[in-house]
C-alpha positions as CSV (number, residue, x, y, z in Angstrom):
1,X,0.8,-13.9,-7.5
2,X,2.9,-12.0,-4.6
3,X,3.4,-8.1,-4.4
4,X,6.8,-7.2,-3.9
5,X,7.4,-3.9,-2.6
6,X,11.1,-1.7,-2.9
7,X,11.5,1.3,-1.2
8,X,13.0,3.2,2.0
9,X,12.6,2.0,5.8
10,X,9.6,3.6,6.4
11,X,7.3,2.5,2.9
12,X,8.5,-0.9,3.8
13,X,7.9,-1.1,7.2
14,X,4.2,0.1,6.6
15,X,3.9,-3.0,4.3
16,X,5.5,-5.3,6.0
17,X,2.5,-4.4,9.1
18,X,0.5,-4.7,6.5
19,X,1.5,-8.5,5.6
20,X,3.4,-8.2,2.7
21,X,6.3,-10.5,2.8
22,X,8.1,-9.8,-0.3
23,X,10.0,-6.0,0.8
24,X,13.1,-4.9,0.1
25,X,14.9,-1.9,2.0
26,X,17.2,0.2,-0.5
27,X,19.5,3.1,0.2
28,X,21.6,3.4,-2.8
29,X,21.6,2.7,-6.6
30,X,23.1,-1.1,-5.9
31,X,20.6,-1.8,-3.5
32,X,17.3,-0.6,-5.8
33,X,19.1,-2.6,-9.2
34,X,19.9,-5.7,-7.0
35,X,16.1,-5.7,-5.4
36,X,14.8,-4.6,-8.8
37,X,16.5,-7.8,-10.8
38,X,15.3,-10.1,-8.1
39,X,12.1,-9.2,-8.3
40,X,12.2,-9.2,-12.3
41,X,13.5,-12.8,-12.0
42,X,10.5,-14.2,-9.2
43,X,8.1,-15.7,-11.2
44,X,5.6,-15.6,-8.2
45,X,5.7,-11.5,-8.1
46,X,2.7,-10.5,-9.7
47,X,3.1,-6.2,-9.2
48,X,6.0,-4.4,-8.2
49,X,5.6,-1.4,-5.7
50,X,8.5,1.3,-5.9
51,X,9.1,4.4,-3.8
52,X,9.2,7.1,-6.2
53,X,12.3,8.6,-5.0
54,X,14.1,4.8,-5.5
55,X,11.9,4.7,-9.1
56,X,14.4,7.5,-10.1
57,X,17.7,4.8,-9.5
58,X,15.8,2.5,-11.6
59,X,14.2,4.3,-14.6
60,X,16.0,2.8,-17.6
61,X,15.7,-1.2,-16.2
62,X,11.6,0.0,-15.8
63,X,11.6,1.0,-19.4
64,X,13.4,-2.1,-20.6
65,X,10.8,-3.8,-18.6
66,X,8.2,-1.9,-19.9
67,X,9.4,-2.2,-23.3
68,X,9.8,-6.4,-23.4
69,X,5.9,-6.1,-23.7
70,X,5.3,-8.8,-20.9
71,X,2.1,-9.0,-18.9
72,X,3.9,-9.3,-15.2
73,X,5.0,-7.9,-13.3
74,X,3.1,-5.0,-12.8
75,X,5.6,-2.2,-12.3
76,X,4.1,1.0,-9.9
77,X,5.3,3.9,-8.4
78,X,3.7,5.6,-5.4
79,X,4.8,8.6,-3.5
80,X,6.9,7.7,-0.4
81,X,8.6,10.1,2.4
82,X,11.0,12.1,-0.2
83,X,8.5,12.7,-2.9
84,X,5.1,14.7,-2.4
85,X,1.7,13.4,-2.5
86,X,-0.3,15.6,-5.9
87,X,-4.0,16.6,-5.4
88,X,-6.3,14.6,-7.8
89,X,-8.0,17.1,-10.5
């Protein structure tokens, strides 16, 4: 299984050094649903990161996702430059 990660320049870049191969650079709301649905269709992606701030372009296909009940991918948001880091309780 591959992770796949969506997000702005600078998430993806950090991954990409990292050695993910799968990233996808968004901007706009027809960038995150066209990385989104290719993602969706790669059998070989196993989790799906998403900056948050791109998460909120994408919220209803997440939910239909969420809602089909299947195992993969794994679907995750994590904070990237535009959205703040909480403090754990």
């Amino acid at each position: 299984m591959n992770l796949a990660v969506i997000g702005r320049r600078d998430m993806i870049l950090g991954f990409s050094l990292a050695g993910v191969k799968i990233t996808y650079q968004v901007r706009d709301q027809k960038e995150a649903d066209a990385a989104f649905t290719i993602c969706i269709q790669d059998s070989t992606v196993g989790i799906i990161l998403i900056d948050a701030g791109i998460a909120n372009y994408l919220s209803s296909q997440m939910a239909d996702v969420r809602k089909s009940h299947r195992l993969y991918p794994i679907i995750l948001t994590i904070p990237g430059s535009a959205a703040p880091v909480r403090p754990v309780d």
